[in-house]
N, C-alpha and C positions, 0 to 999 in steps of 0.2 A: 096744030098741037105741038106742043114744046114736049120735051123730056126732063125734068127737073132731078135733081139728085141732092140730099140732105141725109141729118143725122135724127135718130130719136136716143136723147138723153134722160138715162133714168136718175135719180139721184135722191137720197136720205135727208128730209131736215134734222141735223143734227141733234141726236139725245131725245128723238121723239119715231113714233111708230108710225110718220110719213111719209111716204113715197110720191116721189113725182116725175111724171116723164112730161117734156116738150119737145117740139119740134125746132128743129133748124137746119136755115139754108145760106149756100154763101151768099154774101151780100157785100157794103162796103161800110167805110165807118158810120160814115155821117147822111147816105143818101137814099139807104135803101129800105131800112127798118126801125124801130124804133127802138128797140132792144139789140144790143149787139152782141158779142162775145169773139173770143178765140178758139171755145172749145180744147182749151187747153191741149193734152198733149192726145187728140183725138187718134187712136185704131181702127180701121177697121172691124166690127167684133170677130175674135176667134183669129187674126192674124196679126203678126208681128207692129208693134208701135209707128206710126209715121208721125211724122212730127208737122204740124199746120198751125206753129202761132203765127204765120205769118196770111195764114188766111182769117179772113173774117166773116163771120156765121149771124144772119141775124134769124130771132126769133120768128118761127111763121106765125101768121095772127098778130104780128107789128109790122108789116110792110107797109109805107109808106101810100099812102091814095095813089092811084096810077091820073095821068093829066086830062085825062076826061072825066076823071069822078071829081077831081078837086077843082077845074073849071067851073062846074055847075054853082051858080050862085045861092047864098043862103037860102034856105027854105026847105021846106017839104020833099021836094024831088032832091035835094042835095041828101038830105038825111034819107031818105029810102036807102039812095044808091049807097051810101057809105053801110047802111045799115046790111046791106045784100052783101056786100065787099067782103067787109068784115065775117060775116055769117059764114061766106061760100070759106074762107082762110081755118074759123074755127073748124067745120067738118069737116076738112082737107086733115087738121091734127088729129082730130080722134079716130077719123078713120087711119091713116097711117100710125097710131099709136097701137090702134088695136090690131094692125096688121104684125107688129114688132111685140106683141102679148102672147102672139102666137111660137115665139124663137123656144127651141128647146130649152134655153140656158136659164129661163124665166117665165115659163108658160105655165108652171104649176104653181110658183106664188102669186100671178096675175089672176089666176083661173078661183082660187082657195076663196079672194075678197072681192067683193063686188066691186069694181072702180068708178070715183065718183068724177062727175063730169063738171068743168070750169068753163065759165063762160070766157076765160081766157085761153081757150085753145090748149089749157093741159088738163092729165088726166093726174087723178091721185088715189093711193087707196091709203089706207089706215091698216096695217101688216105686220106688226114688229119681227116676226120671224123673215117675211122679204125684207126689210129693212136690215137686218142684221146682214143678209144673205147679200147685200146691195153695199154692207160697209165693208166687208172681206175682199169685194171685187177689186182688184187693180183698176184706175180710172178708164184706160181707154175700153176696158172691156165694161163698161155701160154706155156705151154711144151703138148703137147700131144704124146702118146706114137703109136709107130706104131712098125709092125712085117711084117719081109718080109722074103725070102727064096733065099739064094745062092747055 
């Protein structure tokens, strides 16, 4: 068992009553996800700014096939196992989404709407009032960091 360490990102699509949180973990640019970022000018939540664009974050639920799933030749068994891969990455995000649902700072507008669940590994609810409550936030205070075990 590994100890892994990431961020859960909540964020507003702009001018609408959307909300989204994803998952992310460092990775590198080109090798390890297929979604990337820098997570801009990511905090700790609740502690002072550190600055990490020179780290790079990919999205969980885009990691790249590990070399024994993408070994296995076309067919059936190839798709199972990708199909399991992928599966076991999205429940990995909801369940640490909904562990970070639980933070004082955003428990009551998470708690208020049901959140609806993405077959892409994020979560979303439809909120305007946490949406607003999510635009006033300084950015690094929507990253929250979470730790889990593969």
């Amino acid at each position: 068992m590994e100890t892994k360490h990431g961020l859960v990102h909540f964020y507003r699509i702009i001018g609408t009553a959307h909300v989204v949180a994803v998952v992310y973990e460092p990775g590198e640019l080109a090798s390890t996800h297929s979604t990337i970022t820098t997570c801009g000018s990511y905090a700790p939540h609740g502690r002072p700014g550190k600055r990490v664009e020179t780290q790079w974050y990919g999205r969980l639920g885009t990691r790249v096939l590990p070399p024994e799933i993408d070994a296995i030749p076309r067919g059936d068994a190839r798709l199972k196992a990708v199909y399991a891969f992928r599966d076991a990455q999205i429940a990995r995000c909801q369940e640490l989404i909904r562990q970070v649902a639980q933070d004082s700072e955003i428990a009551e507008h998470c708690a208020r709407t049901p959140m609806d669940l993405s077959i892409a590994g994020e979560v979303s609810w439809f909120d305007l009032e946490f949406a607003e409550a999510l635009s006033g936030m300084e950015e690094p205070a929507t990253y929250f960091p979470v730790t889990w075990t593969e």
